[in-house]
C-alpha positions as CSV (number, residue, x, y, z in Angstrom):
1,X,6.4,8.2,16.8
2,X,2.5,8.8,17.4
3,X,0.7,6.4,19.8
4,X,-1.6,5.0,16.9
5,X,-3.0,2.3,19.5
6,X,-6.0,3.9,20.7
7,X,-6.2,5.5,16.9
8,X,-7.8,5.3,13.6
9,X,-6.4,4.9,10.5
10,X,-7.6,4.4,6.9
11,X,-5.5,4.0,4.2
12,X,-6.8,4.1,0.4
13,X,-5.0,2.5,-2.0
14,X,-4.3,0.3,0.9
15,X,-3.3,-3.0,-1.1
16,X,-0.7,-1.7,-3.1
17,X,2.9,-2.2,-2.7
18,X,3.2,1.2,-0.4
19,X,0.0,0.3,1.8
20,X,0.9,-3.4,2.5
21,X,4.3,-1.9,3.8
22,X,2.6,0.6,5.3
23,X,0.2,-1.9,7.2
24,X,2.8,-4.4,8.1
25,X,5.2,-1.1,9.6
26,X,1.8,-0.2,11.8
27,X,1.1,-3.8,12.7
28,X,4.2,-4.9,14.0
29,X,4.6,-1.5,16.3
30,X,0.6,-1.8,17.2
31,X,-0.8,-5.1,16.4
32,X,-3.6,-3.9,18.8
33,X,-4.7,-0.4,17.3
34,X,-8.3,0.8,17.2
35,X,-9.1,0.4,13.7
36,X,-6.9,0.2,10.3
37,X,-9.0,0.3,7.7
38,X,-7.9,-0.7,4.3
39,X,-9.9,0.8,1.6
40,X,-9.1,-0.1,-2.6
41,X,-11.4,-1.5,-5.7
42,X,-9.9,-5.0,-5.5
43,X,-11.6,-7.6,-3.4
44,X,-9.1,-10.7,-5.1
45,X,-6.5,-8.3,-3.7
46,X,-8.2,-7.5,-0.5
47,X,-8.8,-11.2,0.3
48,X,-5.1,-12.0,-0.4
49,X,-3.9,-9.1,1.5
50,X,-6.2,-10.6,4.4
51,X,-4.3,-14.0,4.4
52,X,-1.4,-12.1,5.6
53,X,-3.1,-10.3,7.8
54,X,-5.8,-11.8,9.2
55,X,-8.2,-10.2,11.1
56,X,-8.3,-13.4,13.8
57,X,-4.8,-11.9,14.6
58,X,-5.5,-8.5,14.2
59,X,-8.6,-7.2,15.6
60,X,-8.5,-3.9,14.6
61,X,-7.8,-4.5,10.9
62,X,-10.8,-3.9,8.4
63,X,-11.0,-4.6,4.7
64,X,-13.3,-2.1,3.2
65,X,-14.1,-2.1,-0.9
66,X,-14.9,1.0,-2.5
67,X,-13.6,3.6,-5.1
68,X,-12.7,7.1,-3.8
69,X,-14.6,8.5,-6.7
70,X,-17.6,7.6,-4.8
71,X,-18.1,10.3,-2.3
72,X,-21.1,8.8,-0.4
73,X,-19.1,5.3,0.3
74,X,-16.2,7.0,0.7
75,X,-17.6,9.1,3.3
76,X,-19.5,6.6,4.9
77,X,-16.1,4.8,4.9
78,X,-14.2,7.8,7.2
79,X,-16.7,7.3,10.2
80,X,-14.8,7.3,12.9
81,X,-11.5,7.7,11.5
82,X,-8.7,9.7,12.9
83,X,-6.1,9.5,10.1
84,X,-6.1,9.5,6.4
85,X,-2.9,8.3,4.4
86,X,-4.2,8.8,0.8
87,X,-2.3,6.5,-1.5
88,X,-4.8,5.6,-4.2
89,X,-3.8,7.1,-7.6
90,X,-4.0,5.6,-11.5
91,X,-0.5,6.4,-12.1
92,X,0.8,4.5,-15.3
93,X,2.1,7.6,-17.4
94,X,1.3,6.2,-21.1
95,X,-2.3,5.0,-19.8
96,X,-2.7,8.4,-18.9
97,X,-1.8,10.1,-22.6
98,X,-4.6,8.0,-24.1
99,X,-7.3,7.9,-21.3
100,X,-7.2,11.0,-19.5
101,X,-10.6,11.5,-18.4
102,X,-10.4,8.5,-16.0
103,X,-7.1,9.6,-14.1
104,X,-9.0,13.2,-14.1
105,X,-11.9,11.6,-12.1
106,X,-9.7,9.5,-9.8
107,X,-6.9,11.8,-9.2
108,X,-8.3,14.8,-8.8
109,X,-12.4,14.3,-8.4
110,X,-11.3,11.7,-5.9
111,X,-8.7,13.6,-4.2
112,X,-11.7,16.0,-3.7
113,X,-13.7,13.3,-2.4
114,X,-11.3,11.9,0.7
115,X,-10.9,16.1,1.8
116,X,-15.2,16.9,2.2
117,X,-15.3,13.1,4.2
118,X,-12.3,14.2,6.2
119,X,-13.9,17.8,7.0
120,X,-17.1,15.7,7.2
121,X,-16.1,13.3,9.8
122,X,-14.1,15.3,12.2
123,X,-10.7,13.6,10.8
124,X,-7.0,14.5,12.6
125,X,-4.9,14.7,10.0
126,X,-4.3,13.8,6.2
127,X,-1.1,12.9,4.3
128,X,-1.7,12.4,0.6
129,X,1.3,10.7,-1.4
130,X,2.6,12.6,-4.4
131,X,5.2,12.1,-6.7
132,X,8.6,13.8,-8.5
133,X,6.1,13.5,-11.6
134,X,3.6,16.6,-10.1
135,X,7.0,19.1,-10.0
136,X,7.2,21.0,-13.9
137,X,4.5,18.1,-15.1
138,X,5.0,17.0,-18.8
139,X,2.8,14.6,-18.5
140,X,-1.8,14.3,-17.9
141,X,-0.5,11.9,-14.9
142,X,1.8,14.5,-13.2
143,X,-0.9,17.2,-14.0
144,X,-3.4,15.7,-12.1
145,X,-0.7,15.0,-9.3
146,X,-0.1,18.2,-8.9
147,X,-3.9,19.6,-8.8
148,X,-4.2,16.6,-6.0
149,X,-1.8,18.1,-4.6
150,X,-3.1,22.1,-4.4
151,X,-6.3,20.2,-3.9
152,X,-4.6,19.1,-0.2
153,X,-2.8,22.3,0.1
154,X,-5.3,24.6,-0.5
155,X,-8.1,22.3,1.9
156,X,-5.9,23.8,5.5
157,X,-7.9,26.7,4.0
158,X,-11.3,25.3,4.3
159,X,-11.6,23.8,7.8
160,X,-12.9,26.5,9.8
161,X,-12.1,25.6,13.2
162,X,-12.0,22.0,13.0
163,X,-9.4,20.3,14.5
164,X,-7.7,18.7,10.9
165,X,-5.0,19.6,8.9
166,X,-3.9,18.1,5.3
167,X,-0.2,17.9,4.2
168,X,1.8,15.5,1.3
169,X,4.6,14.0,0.6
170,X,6.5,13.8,-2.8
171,X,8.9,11.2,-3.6
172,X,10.6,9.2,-6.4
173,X,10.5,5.8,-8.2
174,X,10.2,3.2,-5.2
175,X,12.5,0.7,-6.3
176,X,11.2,-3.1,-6.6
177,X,7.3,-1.6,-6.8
178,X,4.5,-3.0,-8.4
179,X,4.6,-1.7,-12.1
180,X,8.1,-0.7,-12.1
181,X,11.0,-0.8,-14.0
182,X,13.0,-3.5,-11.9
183,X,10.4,-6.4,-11.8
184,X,10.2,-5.7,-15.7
185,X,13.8,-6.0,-16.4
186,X,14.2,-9.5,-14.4
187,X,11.1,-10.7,-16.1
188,X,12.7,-10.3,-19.5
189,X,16.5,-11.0,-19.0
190,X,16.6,-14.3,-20.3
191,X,15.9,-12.9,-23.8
192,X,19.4,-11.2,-23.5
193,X,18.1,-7.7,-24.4
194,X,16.7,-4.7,-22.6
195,X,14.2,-2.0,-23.5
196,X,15.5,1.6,-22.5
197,X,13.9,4.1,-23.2
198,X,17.1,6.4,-23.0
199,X,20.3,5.7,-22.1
200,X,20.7,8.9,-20.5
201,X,17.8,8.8,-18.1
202,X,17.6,9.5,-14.6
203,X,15.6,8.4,-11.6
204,X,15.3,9.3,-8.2
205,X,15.3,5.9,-6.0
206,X,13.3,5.6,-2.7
207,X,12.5,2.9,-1.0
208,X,9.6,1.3,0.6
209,X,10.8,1.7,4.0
210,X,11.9,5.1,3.4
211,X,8.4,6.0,2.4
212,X,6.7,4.6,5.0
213,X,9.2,6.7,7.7
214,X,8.8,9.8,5.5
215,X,4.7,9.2,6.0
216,X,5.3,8.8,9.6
217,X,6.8,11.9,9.6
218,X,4.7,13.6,8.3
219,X,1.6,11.5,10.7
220,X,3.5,13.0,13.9
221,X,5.1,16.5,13.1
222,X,2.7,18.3,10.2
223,X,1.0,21.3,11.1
224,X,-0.9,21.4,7.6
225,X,0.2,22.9,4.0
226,X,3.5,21.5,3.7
227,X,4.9,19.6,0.8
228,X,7.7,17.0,2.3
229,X,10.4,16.4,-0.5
230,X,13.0,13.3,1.2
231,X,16.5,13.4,0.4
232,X,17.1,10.8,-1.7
233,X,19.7,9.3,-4.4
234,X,19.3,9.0,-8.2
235,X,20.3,6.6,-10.4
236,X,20.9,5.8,-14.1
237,X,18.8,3.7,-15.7
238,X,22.1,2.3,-17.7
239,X,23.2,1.4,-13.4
240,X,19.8,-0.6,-13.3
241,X,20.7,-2.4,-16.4
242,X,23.6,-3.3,-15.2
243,X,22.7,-4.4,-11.4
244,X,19.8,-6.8,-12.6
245,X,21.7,-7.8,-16.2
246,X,25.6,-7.0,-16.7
247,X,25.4,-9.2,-19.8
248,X,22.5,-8.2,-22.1
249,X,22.2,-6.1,-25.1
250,X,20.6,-2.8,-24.1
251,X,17.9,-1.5,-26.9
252,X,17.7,2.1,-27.3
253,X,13.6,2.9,-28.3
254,X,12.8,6.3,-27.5
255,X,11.4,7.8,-24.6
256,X,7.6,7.3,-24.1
257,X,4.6,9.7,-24.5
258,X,4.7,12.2,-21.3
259,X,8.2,10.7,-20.3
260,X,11.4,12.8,-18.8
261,X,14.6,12.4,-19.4
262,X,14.8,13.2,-15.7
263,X,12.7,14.0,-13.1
264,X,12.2,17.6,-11.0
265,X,10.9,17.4,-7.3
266,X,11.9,21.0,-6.1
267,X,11.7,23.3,-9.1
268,X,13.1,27.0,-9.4
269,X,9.8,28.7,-9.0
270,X,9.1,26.4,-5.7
271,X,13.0,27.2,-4.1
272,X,11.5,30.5,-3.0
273,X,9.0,28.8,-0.7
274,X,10.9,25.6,0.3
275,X,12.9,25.0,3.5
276,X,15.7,22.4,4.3
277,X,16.1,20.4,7.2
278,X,18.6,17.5,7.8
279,X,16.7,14.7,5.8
280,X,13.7,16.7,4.3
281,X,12.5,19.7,2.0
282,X,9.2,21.3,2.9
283,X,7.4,23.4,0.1
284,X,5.1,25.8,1.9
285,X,2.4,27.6,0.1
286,X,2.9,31.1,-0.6
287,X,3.2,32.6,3.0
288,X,4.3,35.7,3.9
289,X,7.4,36.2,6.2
290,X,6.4,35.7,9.4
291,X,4.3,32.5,8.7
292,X,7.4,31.1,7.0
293,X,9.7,31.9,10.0
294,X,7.1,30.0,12.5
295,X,7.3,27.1,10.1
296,X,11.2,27.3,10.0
297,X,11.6,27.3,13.6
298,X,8.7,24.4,14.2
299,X,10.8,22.3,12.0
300,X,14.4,23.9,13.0
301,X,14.9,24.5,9.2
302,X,16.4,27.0,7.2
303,X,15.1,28.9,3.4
304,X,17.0,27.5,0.6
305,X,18.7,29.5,-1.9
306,X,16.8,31.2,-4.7
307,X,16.7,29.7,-7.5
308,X,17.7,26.1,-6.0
309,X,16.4,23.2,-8.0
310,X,16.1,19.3,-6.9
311,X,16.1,16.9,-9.5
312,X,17.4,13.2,-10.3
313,X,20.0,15.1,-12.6
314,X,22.0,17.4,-10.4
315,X,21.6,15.0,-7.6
316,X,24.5,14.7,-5.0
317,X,23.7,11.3,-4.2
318,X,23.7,8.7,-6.5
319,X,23.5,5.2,-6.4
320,X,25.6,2.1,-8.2
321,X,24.5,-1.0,-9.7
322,X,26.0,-3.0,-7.5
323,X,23.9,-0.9,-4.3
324,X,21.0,-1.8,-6.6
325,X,21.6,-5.6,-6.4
326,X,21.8,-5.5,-3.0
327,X,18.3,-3.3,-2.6
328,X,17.3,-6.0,-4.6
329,X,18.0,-8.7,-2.6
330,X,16.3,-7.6,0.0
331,X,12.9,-5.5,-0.9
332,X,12.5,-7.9,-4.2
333,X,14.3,-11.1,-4.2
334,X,16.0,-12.7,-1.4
335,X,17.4,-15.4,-4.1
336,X,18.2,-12.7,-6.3
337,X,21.4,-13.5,-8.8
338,X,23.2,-12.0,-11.8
């Protein structure tokens, strides 16, 4: 792992569920680094995010309000800063069907906004966070995922001869997050039924400490332009059902404006670009050979098959509802019981 001591780090999005694991992970293996800035919209959130880590115990740790839409405080914000993990995003998929123009401005317009402050303030590295949503997108929020995401690509092309380089990661659901389909389900299972969408749907399942390692990764060993898929499990939604209630009446209503029966990360048109290592994928832009070889043997990887798709469908790996409880029990509830 990178010696973030002597570093600086800013983090947007920083008091979600991602960037509080993401600061806890950094603060127990550095409780004395430089500088980790944590920049969101919400001061209520900021201030309870600063009880738990205060900055009388952690000197380096700075709590920094601002929107990434606004490129002047944003900028002003990156001063100093060495690394940018980008995990700000409006990302409810029905919000976005009926208010598009305002995940336009924060996905993308702000996605622009964090790469001129990082080519503006002679930043290291950045890894933006992406999602299975941005592969094939059906929906305005995975649309403006995925131009976030050429956004980053396409800014390795910009730097000149700084010393930066931009990559991102793209994973699935994160089981027990804020928003998410778990933390609903217990919510409601007193009243005996659960809302499902379709019985037939997949996910894939990640979770928090599997995306905070997979940003690591991506911290210490990117060169710039790749696209880090994990290798991760899927599950039915019928499993999830089941794992948090075994006993209620499951309610079929239809799947959601912009929703999936199942989601894509690695789609037939990316397999020609895409590499395979042990635990990871790696979408590269469109290089030509010798480019893709260098990036092979960097990351001892080899090309995947043509035509090789990745989604929570044709998944090798799948997991049960009774591996659910126990994620459960320990990234939600501790006192979790059927």
């Amino acid at each position: 792992m990178l010696d973030f001591k002597n570093k600086s780090i800013l983090i947007t999005g920083g008091t979600g569920s991602f960037g509080k694991k993401f600061v806890k992970t950094l603060l127990d293996k550095f409780p004395d680094i430089e500088r980790l800035v944590i920049y969101s919209r919400d001061e209520l959130k900021q201030f309870e995010m600063a009880q738990d880590f205060p900055k009388s115990k952690f000197r380096g740790i700075r709590y920094f309000i601002g929107d990434i839409r606004d490129k002047e405080r944003f900028n002003r914000a990156c001063e100093g800063i060495d690394y940018i993990v980008h995990a700000a995003a409006l990302k409810q998929v029905p919000a976005a069907e009926y208010n598009p123009m305002e995940f336009i401005k924060t996905n993308i317009l702000g996605a622009e906004s964090i790469i001129e402050a990082a080519l503006n303030n002679q930043v290291k590295k950045v890894v933006a966070l992406s999602t299975d949503k941005a592969a094939a997108p059906i929906n305005l929020y995975g649309a403006t995922k995925l131009v976030s995401d050429k956004l980053f690509i396409a800014a390795n092309n910009m730097k000149g001869k700084r010393d930066i380089s931009f990559s991102a990661v793209r994973y699935g659901n994160v089981l027990g997050s804020r928003g998410s389909v778990i933390p609903f389900f217990m919510k409601i299972r007193k009243s005996k039924k659960l809302p499902i969408t379709d019985l037939r749907m997949t996910r894939f399942n990640i979770t928090l400490d599997e995306a905070v390692k997979l940003v690591m990764f991506a911290l210490e060993k990117a060169i710039g332009s790749e696209l880090f898929v994990p290798k991760i499990p899927s599950y039915k939604i019928t499993e999830v059902a089941e794992a948090v209630c075994p006993d209620c009446e499951l309610e079929d209503i239809g799947i959601r404006p912009g929703e999936k029966l199942h989601e894509e990360m690695i789609t037939v048109s990316d397999s020609f670009n895409t590499l395979e290592t042990k635990d990871y994928y790696i979408i590269l832009p469109p290089f030509d050979a010798e480019k893709k070889k260098k990036y092979a043997e960097y990351y001892q990887a080899e090309e995947v098959e043509p035509g090789f798709v990745y989604n929570s469908y044709n998944n090798k790996e799948w997991i049960t509802a009774e591996d659910i409880r126990e994620q459960i029990k320990k990234y939600v509830d501790p006192n979790f019981k059927i």
